[in-house]
C-alpha positions as CSV (number, residue, x, y, z in Angstrom):
1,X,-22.4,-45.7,50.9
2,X,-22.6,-42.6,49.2
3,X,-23.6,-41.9,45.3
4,X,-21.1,-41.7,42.6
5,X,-20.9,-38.8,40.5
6,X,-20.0,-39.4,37.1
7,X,-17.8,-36.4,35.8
8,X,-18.8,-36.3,32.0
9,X,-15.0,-34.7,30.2
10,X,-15.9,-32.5,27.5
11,X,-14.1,-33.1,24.7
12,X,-12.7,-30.8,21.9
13,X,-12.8,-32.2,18.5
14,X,-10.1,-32.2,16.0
15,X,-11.6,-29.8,14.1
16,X,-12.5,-27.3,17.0
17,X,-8.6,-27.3,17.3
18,X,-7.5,-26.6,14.1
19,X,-10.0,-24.0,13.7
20,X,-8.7,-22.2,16.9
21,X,-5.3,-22.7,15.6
22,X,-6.2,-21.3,12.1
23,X,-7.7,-17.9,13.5
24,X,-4.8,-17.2,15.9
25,X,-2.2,-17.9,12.8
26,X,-4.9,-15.5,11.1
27,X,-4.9,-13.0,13.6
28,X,-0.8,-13.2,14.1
29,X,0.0,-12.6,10.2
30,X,-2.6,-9.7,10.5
31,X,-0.7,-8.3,13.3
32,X,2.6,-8.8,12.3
33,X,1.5,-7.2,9.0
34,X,0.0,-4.1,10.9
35,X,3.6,-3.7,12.6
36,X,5.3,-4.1,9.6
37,X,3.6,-1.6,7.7
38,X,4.0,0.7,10.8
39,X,7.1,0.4,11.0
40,X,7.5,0.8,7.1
41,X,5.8,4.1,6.7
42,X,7.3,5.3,10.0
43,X,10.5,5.2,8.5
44,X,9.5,6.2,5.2
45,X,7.9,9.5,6.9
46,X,11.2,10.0,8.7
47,X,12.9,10.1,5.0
48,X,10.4,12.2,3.5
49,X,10.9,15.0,6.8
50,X,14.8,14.7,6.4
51,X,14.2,16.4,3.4
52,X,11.9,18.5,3.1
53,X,9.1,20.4,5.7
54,X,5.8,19.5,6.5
55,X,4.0,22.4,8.6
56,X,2.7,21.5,12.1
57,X,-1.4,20.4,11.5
58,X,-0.2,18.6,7.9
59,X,0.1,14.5,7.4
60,X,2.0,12.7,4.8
61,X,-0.7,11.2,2.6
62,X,1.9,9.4,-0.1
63,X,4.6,10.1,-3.0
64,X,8.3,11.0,-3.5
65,X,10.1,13.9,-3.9
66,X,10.8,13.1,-7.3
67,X,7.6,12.3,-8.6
68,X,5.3,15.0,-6.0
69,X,4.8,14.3,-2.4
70,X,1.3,14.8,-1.1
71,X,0.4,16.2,2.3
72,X,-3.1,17.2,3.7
73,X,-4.5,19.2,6.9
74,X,-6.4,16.0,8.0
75,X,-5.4,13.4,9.7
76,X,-7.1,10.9,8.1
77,X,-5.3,10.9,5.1
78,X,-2.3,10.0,6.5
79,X,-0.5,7.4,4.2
80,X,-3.8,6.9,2.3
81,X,-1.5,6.8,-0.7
82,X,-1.8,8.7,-4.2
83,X,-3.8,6.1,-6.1
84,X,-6.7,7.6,-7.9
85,X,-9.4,5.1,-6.4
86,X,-8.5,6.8,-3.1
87,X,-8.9,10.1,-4.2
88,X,-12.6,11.4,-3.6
89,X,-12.1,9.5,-0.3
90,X,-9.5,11.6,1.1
91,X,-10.9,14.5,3.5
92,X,-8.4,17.3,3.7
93,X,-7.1,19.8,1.5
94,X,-4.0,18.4,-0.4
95,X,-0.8,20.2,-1.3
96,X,1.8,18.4,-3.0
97,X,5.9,19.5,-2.6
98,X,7.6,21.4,-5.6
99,X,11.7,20.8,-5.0
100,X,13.9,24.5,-5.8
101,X,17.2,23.4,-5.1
102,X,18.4,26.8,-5.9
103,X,15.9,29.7,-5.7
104,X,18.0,32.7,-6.0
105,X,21.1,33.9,-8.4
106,X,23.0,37.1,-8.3
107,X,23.2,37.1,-11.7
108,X,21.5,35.8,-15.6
109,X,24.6,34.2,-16.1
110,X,24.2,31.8,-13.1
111,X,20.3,31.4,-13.9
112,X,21.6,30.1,-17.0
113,X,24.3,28.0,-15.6
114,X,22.2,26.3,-13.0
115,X,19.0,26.2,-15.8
116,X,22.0,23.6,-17.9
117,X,22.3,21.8,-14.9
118,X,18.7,20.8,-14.5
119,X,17.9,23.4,-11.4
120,X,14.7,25.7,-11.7
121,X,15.6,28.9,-9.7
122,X,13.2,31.5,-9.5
123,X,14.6,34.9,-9.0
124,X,17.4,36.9,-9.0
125,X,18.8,39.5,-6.5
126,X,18.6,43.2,-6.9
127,X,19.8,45.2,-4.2
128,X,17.4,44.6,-1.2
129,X,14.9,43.4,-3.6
130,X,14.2,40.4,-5.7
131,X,12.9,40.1,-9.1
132,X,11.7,36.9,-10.9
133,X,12.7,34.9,-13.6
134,X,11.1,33.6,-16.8
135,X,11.4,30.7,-18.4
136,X,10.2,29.6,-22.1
137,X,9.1,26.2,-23.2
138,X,10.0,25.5,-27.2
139,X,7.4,22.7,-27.6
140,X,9.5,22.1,-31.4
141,X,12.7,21.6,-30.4
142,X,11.3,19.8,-26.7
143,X,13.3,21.9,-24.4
144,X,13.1,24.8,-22.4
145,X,14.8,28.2,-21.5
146,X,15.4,30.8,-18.7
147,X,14.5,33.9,-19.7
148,X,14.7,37.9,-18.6
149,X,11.2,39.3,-17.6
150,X,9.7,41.4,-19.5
151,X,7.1,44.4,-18.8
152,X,4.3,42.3,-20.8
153,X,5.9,39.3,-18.2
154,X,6.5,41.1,-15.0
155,X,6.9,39.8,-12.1
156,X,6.2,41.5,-9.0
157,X,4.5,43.9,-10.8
158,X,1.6,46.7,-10.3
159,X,-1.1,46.4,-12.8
160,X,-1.8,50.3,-14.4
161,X,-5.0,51.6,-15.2
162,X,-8.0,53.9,-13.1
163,X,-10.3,51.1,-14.3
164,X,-9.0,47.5,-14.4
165,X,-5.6,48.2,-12.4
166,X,-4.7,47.8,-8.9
167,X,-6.3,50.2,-6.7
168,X,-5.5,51.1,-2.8
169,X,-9.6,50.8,-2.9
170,X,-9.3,47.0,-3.5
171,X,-6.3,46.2,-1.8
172,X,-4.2,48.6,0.4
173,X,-0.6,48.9,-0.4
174,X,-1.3,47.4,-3.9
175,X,0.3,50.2,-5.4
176,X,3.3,50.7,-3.3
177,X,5.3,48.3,-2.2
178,X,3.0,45.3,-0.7
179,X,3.7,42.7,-4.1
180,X,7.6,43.5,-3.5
181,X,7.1,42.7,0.0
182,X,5.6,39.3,-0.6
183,X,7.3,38.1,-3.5
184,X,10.6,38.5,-1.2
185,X,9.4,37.2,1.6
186,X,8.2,34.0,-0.7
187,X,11.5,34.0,-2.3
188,X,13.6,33.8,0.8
189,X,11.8,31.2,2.3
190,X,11.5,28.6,-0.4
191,X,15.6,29.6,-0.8
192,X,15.5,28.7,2.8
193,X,13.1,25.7,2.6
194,X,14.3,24.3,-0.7
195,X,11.2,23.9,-1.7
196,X,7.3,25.6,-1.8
197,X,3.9,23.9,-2.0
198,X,0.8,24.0,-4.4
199,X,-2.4,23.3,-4.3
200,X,-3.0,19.8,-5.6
201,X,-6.5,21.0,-7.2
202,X,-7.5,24.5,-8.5
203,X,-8.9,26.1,-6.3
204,X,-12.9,25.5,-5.1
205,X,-15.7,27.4,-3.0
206,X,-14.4,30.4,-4.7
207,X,-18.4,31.7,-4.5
208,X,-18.7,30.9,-0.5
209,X,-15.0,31.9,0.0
210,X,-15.6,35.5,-1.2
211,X,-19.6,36.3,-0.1
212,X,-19.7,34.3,3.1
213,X,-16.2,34.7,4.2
214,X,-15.9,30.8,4.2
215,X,-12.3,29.5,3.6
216,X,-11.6,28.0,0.1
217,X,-10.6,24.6,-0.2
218,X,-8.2,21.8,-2.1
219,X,-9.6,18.9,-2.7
220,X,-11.2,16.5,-5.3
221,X,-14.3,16.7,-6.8
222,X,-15.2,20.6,-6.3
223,X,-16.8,22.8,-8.8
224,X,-16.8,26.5,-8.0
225,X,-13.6,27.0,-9.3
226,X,-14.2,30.0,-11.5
227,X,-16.2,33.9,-12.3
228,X,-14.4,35.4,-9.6
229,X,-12.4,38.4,-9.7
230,X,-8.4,38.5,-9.0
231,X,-8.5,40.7,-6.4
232,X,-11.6,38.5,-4.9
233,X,-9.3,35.6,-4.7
234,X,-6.0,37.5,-3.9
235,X,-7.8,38.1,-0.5
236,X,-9.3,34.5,0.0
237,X,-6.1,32.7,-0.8
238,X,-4.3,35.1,1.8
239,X,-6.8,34.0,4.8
240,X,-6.5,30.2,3.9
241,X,-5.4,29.2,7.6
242,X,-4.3,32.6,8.8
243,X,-1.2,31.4,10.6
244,X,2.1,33.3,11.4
245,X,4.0,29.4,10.7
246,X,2.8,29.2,7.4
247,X,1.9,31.6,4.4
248,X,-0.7,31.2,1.7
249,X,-1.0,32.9,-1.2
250,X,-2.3,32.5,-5.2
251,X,1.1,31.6,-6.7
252,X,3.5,33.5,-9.0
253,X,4.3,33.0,-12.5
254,X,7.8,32.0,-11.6
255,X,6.5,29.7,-9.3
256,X,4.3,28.0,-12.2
257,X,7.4,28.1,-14.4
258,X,9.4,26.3,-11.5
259,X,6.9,23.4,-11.6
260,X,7.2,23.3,-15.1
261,X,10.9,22.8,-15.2
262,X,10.1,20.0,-12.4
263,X,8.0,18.2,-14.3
264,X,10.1,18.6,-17.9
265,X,13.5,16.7,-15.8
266,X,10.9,13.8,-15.2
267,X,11.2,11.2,-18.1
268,X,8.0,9.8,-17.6
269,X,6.1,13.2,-17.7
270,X,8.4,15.6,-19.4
271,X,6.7,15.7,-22.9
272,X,3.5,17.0,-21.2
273,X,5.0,20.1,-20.6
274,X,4.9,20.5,-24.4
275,X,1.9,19.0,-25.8
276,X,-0.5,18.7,-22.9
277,X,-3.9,17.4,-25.3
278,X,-4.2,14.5,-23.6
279,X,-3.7,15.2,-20.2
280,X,-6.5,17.7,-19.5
281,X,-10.0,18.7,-19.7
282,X,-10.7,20.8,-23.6
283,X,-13.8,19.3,-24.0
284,X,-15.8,22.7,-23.8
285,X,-17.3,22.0,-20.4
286,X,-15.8,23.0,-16.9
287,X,-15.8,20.2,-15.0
288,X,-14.9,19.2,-11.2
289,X,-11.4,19.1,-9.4
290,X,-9.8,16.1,-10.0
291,X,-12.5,14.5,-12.6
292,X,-10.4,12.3,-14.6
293,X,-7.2,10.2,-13.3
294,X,-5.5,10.9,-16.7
295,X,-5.1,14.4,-15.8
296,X,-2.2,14.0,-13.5
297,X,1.0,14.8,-13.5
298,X,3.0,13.9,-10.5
299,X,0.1,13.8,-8.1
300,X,-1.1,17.5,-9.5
301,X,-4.2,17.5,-11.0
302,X,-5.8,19.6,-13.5
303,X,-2.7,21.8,-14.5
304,X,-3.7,21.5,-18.1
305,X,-7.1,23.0,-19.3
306,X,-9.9,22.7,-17.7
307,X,-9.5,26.2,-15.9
308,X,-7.1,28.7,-16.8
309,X,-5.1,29.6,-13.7
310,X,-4.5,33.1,-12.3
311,X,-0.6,34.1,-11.2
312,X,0.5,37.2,-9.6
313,X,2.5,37.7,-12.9
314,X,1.2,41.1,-14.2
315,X,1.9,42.5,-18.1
316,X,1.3,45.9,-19.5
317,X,-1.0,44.7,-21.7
318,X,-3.7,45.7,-18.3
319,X,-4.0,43.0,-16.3
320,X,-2.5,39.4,-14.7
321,X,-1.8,36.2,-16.6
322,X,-3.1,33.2,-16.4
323,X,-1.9,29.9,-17.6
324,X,-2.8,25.8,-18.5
325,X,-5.6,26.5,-21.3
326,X,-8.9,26.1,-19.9
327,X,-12.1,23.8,-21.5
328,X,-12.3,26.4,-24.2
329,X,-8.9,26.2,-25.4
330,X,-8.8,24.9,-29.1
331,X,-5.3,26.1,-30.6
332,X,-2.4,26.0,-28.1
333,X,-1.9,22.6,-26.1
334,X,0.5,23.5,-23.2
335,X,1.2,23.8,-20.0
336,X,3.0,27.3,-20.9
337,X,-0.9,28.6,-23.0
338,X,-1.0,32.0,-21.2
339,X,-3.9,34.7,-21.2
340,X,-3.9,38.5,-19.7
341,X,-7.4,38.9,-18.2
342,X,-8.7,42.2,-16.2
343,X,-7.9,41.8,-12.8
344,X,-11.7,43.7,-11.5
345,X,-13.6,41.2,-13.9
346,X,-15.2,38.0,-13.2
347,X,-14.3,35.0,-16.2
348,X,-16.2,31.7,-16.4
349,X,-12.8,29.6,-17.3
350,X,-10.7,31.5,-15.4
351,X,-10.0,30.2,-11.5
352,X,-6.3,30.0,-9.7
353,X,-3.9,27.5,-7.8
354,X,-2.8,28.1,-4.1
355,X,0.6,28.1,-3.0
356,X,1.8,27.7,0.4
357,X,5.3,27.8,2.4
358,X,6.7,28.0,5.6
359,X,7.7,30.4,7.2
């Protein structure tokens, strides 16, 4: 006779079972959460593109339209969100969406018209040409007006002077017809586009930028955001991504005002625009990009104090104006706190904001 084998059954406990179970409930709810949230922000990104553009290279990082929607050039950051704990994590340079439902008028009248009706256009039509318009910010009576420009607030404009003016030996076509040219180009496209970017951050590596021909940057946490000239950072905003799809630029005053009148139509934010003491850096110390989560207004950091901020708005006064009050400022609290400083010069609190549009 031959042996008998005993089979031994292995068996699994009660709790080997419900721990199995438990992870793949675990892993299931993770999964379906993973979808979910896919499928959540892809619609959400399909909303955001329906109304406005995002350049090819750029990822929606987080916001709305209303309150500033933030894109960067890395993918990474793509629906990170706008929280502040996730802001020195983020790894591209940021821009965030200013709306312009109307850029261009044919005439004051309609400026004003469209002004009553909460708008913020930016220019009006002359001929072939475009100048821009101005706007004023009564900080007593909390409201704000468009305005005519001025030669002390002109806008494009060529800065007079042999010493601190333009200069075809700085820039060529600086004193013919090259700021005409771009500010009508800008003007039709964000007409076109409904819209323009800024830099979410002042700008940084200004020193590299200018000496090593490295590109500057917009992100948190930088610190070489000041002491170089304007026609210095004219140039190194202009070369940002050299792209024919997209334009880069240091932004114009009418663009500043336009993101001013954005801001003053949001209820949350709007008085701000007027008294802007607690909401930036004038603490009498330059400090980093982003450095304190209470100086944000609608995912745009840094707009008050910290460094005044070039335009392309010129005065005759001899030279380009700069706005936002910088670490110094000790008087005026506003987003509107303008200075005139000599374009060929170098200023410790004086740096600049990119904007960017397509084309």
């Amino acid at each position: 006779m031959g042996k008998k084998v005993n089979k031994k059954k292995r068996k699994i406990s009660k709790i080997s079972i419900i721990l199995i179970t438990f992870v793949w409930v675990v892993v299931m709810i993770f999964t379906l959460i993973l979808v979910a949230n896919s499928i959540s922000n892809s619609n959400k990104l399909k909303g955001i593109k329906s109304k406005i553009k995002i350049p090819d290279g750029f990822y929606y990082v987080g916001g709305e339209i209303d309150s500033g929607v933030v894109i960067s050039d890395n993918k990474k950051d793509e629906f990170k969100g706008t929280e502040y704990k996730y802001l020195s994590k983020l790894k591209g340079n940021q821009f965030v969406w200013i709306p312009v439902e109307k850029a261009v008028v044919e005439s004051f009248e309609d400026a004003e018209k469209l002004v009553d009706e909460g708008k913020n256009p930016i220019a009006i039509k002359e001929g072939e040409n475009y100048k821009a318009l101005s706007y004023v910010f009564d900080s007593h009576q909390i409201k704000y007006l468009v305005v005519n420009q001025s030669e002390y607030n002109a806008e494009p404009y060529i800065v007079k002077g042999s010493i601190y003016g333009d200069s075809e030996d700085y820039i060529e076509g600086s004193t013919g017809d090259l700021y005409q040219k771009s500010f009508n180009k800008m003007v039709e496209q964000v007409e076109k586009n409904k819209g323009f970017y800024i830099s979410r951050f002042e700008i940084g590596n200004l020193n590299k930028a200018v000496k090593d021909n490295e590109k500057v940057v917009s992100k948190a946490e930088k610190e070489d955001i000041t002491y170089q000239s304007w026609i210095d950072l004219y140039k190194v905003l202009k070369r940002m991504y050299d792209r024919n799809d997209i334009t880069t630029e240091m932004i114009w005053g009418c663009q500043w005002d336009a993101v001013l009148v954005w801001f003053a139509r949001n209820p949350k934010v709007y008085t701000n625009v007027y008294n802007s003491n607690n909401i930036g850096n004038y603490y009498n110390k330059l400090e980093k990009t982003g450095s304190n989560s209470n100086y944000c207004i609608n995912n745009i950091y840094d707009m008050a104090g910290n460094a005044f901020e070039w335009t392309q708005r010129g005065s005759v006064i001899g030279g380009r104006k700069a706005y936002g009050g910088c670490y110094k400022t000790n008087d005026v609290y506003s987003l509107e706190k303008t200075e005139v400083y000599g374009i060929t010069y170098l200023w410790h609190e004086v740096g600049t904001r990119m904007t960017m549009y397509v084309n």
